[in-house]
C-alpha positions as CSV (number, residue, x, y, z in Angstrom):
1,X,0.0,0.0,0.0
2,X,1.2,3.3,-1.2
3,X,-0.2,5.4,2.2
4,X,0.2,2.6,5.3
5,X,3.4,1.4,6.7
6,X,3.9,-2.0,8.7
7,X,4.6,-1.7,12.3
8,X,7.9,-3.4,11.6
9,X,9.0,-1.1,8.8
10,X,8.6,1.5,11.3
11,X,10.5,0.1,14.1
12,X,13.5,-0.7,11.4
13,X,13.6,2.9,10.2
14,X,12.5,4.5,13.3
15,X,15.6,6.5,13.6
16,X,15.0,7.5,10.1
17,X,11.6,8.9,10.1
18,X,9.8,11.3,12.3
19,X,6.6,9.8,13.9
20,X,3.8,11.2,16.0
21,X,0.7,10.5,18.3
22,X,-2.2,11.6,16.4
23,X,-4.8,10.4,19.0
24,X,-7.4,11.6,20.2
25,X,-10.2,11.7,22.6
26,X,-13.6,10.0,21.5
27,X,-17.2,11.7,21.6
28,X,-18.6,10.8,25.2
29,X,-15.1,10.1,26.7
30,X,-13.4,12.1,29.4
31,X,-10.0,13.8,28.6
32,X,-7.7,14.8,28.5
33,X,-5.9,12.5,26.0
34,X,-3.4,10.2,27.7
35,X,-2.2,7.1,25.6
36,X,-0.8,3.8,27.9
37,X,2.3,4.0,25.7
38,X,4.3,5.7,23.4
39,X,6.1,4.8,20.6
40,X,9.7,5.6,21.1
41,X,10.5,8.8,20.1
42,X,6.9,10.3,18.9
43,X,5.8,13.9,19.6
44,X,2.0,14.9,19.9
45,X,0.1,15.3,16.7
46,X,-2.7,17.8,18.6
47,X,-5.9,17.6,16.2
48,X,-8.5,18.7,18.6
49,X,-6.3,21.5,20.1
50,X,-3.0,22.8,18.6
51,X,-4.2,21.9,15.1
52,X,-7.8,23.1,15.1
53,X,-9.7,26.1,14.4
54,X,-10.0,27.9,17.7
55,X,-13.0,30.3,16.0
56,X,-15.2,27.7,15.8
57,X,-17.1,25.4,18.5
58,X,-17.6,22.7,16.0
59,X,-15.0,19.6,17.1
60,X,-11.7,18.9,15.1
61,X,-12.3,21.5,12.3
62,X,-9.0,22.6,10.3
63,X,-6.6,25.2,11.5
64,X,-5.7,27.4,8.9
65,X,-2.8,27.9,7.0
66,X,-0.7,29.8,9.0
67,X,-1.4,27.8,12.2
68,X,-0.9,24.5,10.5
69,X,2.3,25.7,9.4
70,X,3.6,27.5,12.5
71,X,2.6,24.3,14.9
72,X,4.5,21.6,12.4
73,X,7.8,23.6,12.8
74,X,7.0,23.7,16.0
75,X,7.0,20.1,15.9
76,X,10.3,20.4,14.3
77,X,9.2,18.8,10.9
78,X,11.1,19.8,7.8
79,X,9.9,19.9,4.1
80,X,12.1,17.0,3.3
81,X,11.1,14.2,6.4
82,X,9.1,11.2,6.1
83,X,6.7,11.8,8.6
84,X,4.2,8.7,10.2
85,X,0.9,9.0,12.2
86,X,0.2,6.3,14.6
87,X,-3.4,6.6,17.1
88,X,-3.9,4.7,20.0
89,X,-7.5,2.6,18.6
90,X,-5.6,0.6,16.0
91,X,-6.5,3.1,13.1
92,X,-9.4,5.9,14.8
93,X,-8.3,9.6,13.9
94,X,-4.4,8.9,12.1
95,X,-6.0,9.1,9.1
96,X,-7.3,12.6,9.7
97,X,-3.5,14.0,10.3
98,X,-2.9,11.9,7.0
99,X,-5.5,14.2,5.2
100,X,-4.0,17.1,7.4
101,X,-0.9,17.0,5.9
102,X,-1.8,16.2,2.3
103,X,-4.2,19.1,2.0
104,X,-1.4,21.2,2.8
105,X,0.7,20.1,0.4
106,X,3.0,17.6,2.4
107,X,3.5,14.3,0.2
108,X,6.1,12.5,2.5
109,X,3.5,11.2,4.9
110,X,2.1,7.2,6.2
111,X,-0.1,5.8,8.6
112,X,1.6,3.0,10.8
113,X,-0.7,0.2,9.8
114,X,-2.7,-1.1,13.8
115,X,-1.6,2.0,15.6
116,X,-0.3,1.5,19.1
117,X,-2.0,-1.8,19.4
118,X,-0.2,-3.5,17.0
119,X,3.0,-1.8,17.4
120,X,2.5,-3.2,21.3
121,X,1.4,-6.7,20.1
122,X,5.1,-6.9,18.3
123,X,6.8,-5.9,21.6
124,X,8.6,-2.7,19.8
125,X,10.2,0.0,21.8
126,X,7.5,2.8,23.9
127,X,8.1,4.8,25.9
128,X,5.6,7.1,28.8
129,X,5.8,10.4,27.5
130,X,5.4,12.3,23.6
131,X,8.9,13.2,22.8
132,X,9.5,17.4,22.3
133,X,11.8,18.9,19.4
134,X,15.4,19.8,19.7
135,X,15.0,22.8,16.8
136,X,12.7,24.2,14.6
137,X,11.4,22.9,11.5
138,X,11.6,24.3,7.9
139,X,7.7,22.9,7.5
140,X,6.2,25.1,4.5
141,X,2.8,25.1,3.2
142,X,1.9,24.3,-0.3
143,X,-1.8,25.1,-0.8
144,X,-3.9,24.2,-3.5
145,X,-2.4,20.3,-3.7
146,X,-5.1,18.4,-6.3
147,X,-7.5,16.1,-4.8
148,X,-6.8,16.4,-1.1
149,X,-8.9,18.6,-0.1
150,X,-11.3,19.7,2.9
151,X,-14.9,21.0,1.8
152,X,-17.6,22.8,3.3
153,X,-21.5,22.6,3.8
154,X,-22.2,24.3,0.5
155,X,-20.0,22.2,-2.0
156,X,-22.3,19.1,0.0
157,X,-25.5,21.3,-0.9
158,X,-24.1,22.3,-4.4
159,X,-23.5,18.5,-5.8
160,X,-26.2,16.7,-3.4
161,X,-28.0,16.0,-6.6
162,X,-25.4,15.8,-8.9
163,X,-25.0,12.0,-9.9
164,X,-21.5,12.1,-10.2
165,X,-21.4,12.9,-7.0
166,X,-21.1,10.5,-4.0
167,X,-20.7,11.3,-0.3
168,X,-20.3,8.3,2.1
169,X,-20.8,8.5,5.7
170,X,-18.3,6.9,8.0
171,X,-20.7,6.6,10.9
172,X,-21.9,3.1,12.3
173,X,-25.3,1.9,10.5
174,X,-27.3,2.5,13.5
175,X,-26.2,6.3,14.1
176,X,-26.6,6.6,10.0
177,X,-30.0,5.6,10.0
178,X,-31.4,8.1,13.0
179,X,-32.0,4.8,15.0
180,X,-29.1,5.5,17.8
181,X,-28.9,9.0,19.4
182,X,-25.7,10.9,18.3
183,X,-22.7,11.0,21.3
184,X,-22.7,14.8,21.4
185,X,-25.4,16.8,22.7
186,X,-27.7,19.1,20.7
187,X,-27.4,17.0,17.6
188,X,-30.3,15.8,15.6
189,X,-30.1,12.1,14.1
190,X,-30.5,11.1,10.7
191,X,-28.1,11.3,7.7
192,X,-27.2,13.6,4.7
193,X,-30.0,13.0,1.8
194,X,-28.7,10.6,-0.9
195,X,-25.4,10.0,1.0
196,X,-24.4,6.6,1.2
197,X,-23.4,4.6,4.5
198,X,-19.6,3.1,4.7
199,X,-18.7,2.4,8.3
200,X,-15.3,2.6,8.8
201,X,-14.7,-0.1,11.0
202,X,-15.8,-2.6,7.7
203,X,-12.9,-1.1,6.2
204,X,-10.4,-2.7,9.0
205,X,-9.7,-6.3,10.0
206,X,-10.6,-7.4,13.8
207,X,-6.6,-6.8,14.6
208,X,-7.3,-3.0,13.5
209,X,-5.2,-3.1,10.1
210,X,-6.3,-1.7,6.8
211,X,-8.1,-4.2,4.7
212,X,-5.8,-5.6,1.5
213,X,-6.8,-3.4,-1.7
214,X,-9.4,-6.1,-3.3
215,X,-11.3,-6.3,-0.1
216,X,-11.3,-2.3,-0.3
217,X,-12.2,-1.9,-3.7
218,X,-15.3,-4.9,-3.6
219,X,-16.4,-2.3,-0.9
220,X,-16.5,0.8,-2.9
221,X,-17.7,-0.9,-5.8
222,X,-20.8,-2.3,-3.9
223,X,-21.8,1.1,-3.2
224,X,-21.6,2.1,-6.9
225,X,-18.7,4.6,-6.7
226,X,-17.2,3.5,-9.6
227,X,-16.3,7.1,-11.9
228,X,-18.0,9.3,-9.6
229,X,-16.1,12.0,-7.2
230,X,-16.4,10.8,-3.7
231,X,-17.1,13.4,-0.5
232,X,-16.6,11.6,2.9
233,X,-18.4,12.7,6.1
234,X,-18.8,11.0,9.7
235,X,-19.7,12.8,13.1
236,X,-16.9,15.5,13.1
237,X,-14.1,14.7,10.1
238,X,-12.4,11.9,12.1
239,X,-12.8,8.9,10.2
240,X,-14.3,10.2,7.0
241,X,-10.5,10.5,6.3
242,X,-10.3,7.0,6.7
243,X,-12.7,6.0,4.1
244,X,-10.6,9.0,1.9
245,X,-7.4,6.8,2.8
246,X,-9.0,4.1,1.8
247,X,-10.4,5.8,-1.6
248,X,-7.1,6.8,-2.5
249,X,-5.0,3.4,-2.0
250,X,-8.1,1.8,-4.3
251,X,-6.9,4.7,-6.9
252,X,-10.0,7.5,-6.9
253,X,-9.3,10.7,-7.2
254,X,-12.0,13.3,-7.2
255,X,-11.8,13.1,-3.6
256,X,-13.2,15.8,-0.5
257,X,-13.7,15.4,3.4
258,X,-16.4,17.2,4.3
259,X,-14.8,18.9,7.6
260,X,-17.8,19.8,9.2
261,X,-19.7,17.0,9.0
262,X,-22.7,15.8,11.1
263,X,-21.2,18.0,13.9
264,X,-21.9,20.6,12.0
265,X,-24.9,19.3,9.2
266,X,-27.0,17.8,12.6
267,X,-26.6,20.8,15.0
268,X,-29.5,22.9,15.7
269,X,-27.5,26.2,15.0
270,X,-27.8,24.7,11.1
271,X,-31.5,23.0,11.3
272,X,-33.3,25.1,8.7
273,X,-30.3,25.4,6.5
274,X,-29.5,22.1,5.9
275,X,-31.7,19.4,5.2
276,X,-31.7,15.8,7.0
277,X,-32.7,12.5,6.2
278,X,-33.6,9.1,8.6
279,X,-35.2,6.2,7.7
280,X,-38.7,7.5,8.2
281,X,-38.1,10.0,5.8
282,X,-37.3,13.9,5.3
């Protein structure tokens, strides 16, 4: 896979590449975020905090630029490092600082394929705390990078008819559907009209790993995404980026992740904006 790294390709290169914590803390959880472990040698990818909006209250929603920028030298990235997100769920919210990166322009970026689990299951090096910098980064921004891009509300309003369109929504079937309450208060249920429902969890094996690229693409393929350009959506951008990971190994391209997404399309702030769909109808 062109995207995902083995936990043992990490641990060979370790000293080579520069790998980060992107985990985070789940809807209806306490935090703050404190992992059991940590792989040797990783700082903090921050996405609900030092990477985030902070003029917004709508969870996880893209810094800008400048921020983005500012933070990964903070971090002491440089243009030219191989860089490698790990989370703490096998693969949860990684894929999001995958997407992070790639929007702005960074190509030289994997996911570490299980996440902590796995990396713990092989016995490879951790240790208690994220590692800091020794220097500042050269990180720049390239904006305007083809087909990794974040979208907004009215792109999903513009194409919601448009048949070359597809969004898929991340969420578990039940939450999809409007038959389980959402995790975070104020939100109705329901789904996007004429999305599509891809949990992401059918997209990983019971050990947490990406599944191969024919199991991925029979998935896609059942939900007739074939030729269209795909928008990705789940409660607040998390794992959408995983079904965009996954979009991009099987070799789409027209693809957007809908940053917003039902944190922002189900909120009441946005009720008679945006329209809603559950199973008993508009």
């Amino acid at each position: 896979m062109k995207n995902v790294k083995s936990c043992s390709w990490v641990a060979e290169n370790l000293n080579k590449v520069s790998v980060f914590d992107a985990g985070i803390v789940k809807p209806g959880m306490a935090g703050p975020y404190k992992p059991c472990a940590v792989v040797r040698g990783a700082g903090r990818f921050d996405i609900s905090d030092a990477l985030s909006d902070p003029k917004t209250q709508l969870s996880n929603m893209m810094c800008n630029a400048k921020q983005f920028q500012s933070h990964m030298r903070q971090l002491g990235v440089n243009q030219n490092d191989t860089v490698v997100l790990y989370d703490d769920s096998g693969l949860f919210s990684a894929a999001r600082g995958w997407w992070m990166l790639k929007s702005m322009g960074f190509e030289h970026v994997f996911i570490m394929d299980g996440g902590l689990p796995e990396w713990l299951l092989h016995g490879f090096p951790v240790q208690q705390q994220h590692s800091t910098p020794n220097s500042m980064g050269n990180f720049t921004v390239i904006q305007g990078a083809d087909g990794w891009q974040f979208i907004e509300r009215y792109e999903v309003l513009r194409t919601i008819l448009d048949e070359s369109s597809l969004l898929l929504d991340a969420r578990s079937p039940l939450r999809f559907s409007g038959c389980e309450q959402e995790p975070r208060t104020g939100m109705r249920s329901g789904h996007i009209p004429n999305s599509k429902n891809l949990h992401y969890n059918a997209l990983l094996t019971e050990r947490g790993l990406l599944r191969s690229i024919g199991e991925l693409q029979a998935l896609f393929r059942l939900l007739g995404c074939e030729g269209k350009a795909l928008q990705f959506s789940c409660g607040s951008g998390i794992t959408a980026c995983i079904l965009a990971l996954a979009a991009d190994e099987c070799g789409y391209t027209k693809l957007g992740v809908y940053d917003g997404s039902w944190n922002e399309w189900g909120s009441m702030q946005f009720c008679n904006e945006l329209p809603i769909r559950c199973e008993s109808g508009e």
